[in-house]
C-alpha positions as CSV (number, residue, x, y, z in Angstrom):
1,X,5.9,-33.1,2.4
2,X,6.0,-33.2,6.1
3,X,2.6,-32.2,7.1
4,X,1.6,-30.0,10.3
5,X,0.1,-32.3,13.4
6,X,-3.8,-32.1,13.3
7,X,-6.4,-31.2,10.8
8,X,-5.2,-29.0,7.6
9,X,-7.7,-26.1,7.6
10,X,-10.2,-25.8,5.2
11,X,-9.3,-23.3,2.2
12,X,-10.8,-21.1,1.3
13,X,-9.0,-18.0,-1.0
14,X,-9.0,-15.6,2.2
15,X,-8.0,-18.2,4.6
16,X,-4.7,-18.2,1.6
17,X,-4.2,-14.7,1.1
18,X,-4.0,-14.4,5.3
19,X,-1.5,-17.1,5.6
20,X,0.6,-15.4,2.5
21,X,0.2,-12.0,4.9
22,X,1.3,-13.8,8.1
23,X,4.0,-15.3,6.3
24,X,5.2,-11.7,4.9
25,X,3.1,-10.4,1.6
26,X,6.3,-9.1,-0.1
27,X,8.5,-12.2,0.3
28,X,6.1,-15.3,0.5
29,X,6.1,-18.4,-1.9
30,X,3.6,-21.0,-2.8
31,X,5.5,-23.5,-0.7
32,X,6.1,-21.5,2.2
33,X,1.7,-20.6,2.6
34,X,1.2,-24.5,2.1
35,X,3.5,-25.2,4.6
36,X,1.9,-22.6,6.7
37,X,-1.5,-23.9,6.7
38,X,-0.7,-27.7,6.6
39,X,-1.0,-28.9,2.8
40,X,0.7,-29.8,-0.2
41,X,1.1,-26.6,-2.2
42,X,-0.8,-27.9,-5.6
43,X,-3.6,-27.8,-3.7
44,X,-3.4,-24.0,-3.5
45,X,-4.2,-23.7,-7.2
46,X,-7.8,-25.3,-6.9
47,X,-8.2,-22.0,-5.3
48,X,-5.6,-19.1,-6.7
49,X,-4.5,-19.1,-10.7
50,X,-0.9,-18.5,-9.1
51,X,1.6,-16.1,-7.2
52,X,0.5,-13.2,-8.7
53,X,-3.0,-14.2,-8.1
54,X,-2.8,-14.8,-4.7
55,X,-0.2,-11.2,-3.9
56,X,-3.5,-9.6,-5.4
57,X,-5.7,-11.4,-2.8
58,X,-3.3,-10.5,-0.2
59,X,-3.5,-6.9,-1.3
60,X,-7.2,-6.9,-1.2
61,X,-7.4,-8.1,2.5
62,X,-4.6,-6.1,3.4
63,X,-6.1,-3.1,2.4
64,X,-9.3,-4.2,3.6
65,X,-7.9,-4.4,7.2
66,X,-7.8,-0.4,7.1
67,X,-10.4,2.2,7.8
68,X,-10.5,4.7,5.0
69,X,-12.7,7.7,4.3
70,X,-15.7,8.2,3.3
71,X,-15.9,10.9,0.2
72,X,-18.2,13.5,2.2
73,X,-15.0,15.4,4.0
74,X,-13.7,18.5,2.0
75,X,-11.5,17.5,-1.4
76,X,-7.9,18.2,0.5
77,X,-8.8,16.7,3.9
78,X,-10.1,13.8,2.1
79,X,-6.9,13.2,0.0
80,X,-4.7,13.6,3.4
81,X,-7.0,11.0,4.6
82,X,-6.5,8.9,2.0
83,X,-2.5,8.4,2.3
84,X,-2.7,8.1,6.1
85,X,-5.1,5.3,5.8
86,X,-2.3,3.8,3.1
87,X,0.4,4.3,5.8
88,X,-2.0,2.2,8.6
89,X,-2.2,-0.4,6.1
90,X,1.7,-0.3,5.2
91,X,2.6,-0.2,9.1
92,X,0.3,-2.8,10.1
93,X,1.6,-5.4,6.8
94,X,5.5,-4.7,6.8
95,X,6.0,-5.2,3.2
96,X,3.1,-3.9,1.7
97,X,4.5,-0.7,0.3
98,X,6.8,-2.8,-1.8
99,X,4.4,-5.6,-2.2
100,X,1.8,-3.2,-3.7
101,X,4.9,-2.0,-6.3
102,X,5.5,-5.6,-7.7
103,X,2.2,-6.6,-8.2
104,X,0.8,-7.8,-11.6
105,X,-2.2,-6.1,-10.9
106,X,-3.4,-3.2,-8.5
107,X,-5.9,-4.4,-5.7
108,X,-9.8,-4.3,-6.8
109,X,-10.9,-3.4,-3.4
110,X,-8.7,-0.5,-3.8
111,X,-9.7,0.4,-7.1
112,X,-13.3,0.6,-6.4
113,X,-12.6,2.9,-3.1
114,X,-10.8,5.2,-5.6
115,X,-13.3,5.5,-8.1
116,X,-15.5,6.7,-5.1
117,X,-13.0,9.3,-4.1
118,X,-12.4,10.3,-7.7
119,X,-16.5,10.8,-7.9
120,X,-16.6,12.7,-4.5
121,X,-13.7,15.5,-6.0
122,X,-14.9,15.7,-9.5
123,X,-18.1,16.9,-7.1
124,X,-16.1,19.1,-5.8
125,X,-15.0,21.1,-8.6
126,X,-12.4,19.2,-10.0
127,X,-12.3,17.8,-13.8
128,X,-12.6,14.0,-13.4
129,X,-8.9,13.4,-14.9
130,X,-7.1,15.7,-12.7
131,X,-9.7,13.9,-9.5
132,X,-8.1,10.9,-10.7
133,X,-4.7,11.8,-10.8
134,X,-5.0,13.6,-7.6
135,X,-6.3,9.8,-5.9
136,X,-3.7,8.3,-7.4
137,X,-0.9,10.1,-6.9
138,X,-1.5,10.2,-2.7
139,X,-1.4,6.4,-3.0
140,X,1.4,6.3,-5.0
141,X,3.3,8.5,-2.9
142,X,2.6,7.2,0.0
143,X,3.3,3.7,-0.8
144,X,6.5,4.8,-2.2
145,X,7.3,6.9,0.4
146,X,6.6,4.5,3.0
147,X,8.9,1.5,0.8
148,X,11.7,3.8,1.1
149,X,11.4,5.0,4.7
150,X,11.5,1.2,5.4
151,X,14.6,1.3,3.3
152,X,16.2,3.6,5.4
153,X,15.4,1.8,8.4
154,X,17.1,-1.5,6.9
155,X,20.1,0.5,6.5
156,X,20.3,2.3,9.9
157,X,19.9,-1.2,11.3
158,X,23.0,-2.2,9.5
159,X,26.5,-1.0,9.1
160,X,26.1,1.6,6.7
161,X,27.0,5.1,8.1
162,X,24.5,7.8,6.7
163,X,28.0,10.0,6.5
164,X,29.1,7.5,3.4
165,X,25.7,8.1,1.5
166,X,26.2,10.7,-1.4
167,X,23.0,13.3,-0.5
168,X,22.5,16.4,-1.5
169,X,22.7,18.9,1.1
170,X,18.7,19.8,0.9
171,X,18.3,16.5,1.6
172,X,20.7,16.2,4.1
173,X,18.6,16.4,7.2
174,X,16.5,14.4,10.5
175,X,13.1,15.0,8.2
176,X,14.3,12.7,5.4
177,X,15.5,10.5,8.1
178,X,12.5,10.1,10.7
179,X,9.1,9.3,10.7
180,X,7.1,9.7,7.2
181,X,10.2,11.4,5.6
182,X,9.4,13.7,3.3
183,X,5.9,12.7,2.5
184,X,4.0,15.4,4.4
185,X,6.1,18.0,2.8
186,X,5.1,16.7,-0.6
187,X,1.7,16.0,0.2
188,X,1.4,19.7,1.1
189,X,3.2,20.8,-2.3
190,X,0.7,18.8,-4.3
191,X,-2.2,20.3,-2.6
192,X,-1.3,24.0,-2.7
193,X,-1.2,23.0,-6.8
194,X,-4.1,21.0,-7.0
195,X,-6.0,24.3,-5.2
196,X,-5.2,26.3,-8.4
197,X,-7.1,23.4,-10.9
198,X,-10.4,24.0,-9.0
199,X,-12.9,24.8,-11.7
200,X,-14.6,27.9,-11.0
201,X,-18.3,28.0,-10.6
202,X,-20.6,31.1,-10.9
């Protein structure tokens, strides 16, 4: 293998995961992040067990890279604060959204921010299942939602004329189009119904 001029870096696992970002979290190979950093890709298994490993790495210090609340706002600001900070993340890693769908395994860092949230609504009158349905459901739809607006995009960018699509009419319009798409709308939908699962205190 042709090596890079200079030094190879020293590896570490996050020097890794933020080559396999730089080089595109939803597409990148072994190979291509031991090219990137100057060394012969078996060497990247002293350090990661293997792909899957290392997208859950990349995850981690993807997500990382965002600010996200704390738990002491009110239980429906914090959950719109919760899928805006997944849509920084997604914007600022182009492939994430998709990324985060393939992997083996979801991202610890993530996880353990979500059992915080899912504490700070079961606080707030919520039973602990529906908290933690609630959490994850805003990721989830805002990762989706943000894979498929990035979808769209790919195929405005091309030759595909939204005309030829087959969409039903309700859906037929510049919100599903632009911007977040839908996901505000839904976001809003899920709230009104979560209001009503509130347990009532005397």
């Amino acid at each position: 293998m042709e090596r890079k001029p200079g030094r190879p870096r020293a590896l570490t696992v996050d020097v890794i995961a933020a080559a396999a970002l730089d080089d595109g979290i939803a597409t990148f190979s072994m190979p291509s992040v031991a090219r990137r950093l100057g060394v012969a890709h078996s060497g990247l298994y002293r350090y990661v067990t293997d792909r899957d490993d290392l997208l859950v790495q990349a995850l981690d210090m993807a997500f990382l890279s965002t600010t996200w609340p704390s738990g002491d706002a009110p239980w429906d600001d914090l959950l719109v604060a919760i899928g805006d900070s997944v849509w920084r993340a997604c914007d600022a890693h182009p492939g994430l959204d998709r990324a985060s769908q393939m992997a083996s395994n979801a991202s610890p860092a993530l996880l353990a921010k979500m059992d915080a949230w899912v504490t700070a609504l079961r606080d707030q009158h919520f039973l602990v299942e529906d908290a933690a349905v609630a959490v994850e459901f805003v990721i989830s739809l805002a990762i989706d939602c943000s894979a498929q607006m990035a979808r769209m995009a790919r195929m405005e960018r091309g030759t595909l004329d939204r005309s030829d699509l087959p969409v039903l009419k309700a859906y037929d319009n510049d919100e599903v189009w632009s911007g977040r798409g839908m996901y505000d709308r839904k976001l809003e939908i899920v709230i009104a119904g979560l209001a009503s699962r509130r347990i009532e205190t005397v």
